[in-house]
N, C-alpha and C positions, 0 to 999 in steps of 0.2 A: 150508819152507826154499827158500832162492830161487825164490819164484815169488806170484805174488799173491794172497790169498784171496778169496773171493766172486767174481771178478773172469773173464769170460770171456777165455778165452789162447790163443795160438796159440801150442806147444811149438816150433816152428817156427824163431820167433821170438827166442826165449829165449837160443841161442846161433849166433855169427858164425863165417864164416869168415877165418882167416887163413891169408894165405899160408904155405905148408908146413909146417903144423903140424898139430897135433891138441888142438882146443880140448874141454873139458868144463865141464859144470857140473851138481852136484849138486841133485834133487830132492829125495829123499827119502835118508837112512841111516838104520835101526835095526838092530838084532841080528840079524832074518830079512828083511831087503829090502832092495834098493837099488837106487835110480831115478836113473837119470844120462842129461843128455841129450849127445851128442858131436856135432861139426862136425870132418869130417876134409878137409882140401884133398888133392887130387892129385897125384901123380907128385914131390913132396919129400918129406922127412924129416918122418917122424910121418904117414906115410899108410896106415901098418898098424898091424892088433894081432898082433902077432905066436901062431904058435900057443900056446898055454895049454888048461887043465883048468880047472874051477872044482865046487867041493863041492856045488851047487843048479843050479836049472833057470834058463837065461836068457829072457826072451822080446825080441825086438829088432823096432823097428820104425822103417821105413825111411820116413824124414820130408821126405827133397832129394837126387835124385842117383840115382845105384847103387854098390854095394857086393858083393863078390866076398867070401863065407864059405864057409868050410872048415869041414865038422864031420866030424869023422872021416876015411873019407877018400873023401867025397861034398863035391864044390864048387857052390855057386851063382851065380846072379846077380840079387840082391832090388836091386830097384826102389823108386822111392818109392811108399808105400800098400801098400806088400807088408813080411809078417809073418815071422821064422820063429825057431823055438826049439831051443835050442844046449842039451843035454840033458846032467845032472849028468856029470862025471867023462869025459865024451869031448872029447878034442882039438877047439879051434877055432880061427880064424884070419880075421881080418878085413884087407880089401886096396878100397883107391879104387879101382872101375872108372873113375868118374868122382867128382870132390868131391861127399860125404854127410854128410847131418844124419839121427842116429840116435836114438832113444829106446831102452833098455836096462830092462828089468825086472828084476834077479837076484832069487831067492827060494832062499833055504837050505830 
């Protein structure tokens, strides 16, 4: 689902940024997974994820930029090439340190 098969890709790639928005697009959806990649611009509307829970384990990876997450109530600041997983059922919250291209794993 959107993305090309056989085909070498750069995830990267795949989604743009627009000014002060929060762009996605879907890789993958089934029943237990769900693969989305985001482009979030800076300092407008639509440059957070506001705090939420989610039922599964997220894995998120940091593809352009920096991003400022909350999990519980530990904050960071993941870099591009830097990894880190938002663990079932605890509070997180996603903020543009700078405009970021993200990769998202959810798994139920």
């Amino acid at each position: 689902m959107n993305i090309p098969h056989a085909e070498s890709v750069s995830l990267e790639s795949l989604v743009e940024y627009q000014s002060g928005q929060l762009v996605s697009l879907t890789i993958a959806q089934l029943p237990n997974i769900n693969i989305i990649l985001f482009a979030i611009d800076q300092g407008a509307q639509g440059d957070a994820i506001n705090a939420h829970s989610a039922p599964g384990d997220a894995l998120l990876q940091i593809l352009d930029g920096a991003a400022e997450i909350t999990i519980g109530e530990k904050t960071l600041t993941v870099k591009k090439g830097e990894s880190v997983v938002m663990p079932a059922n605890v509070p997180h919250a996603l903020a543009a340190k700078e405009r970021f291209k993200m990769l998202l794993i959810f798994i139920k």
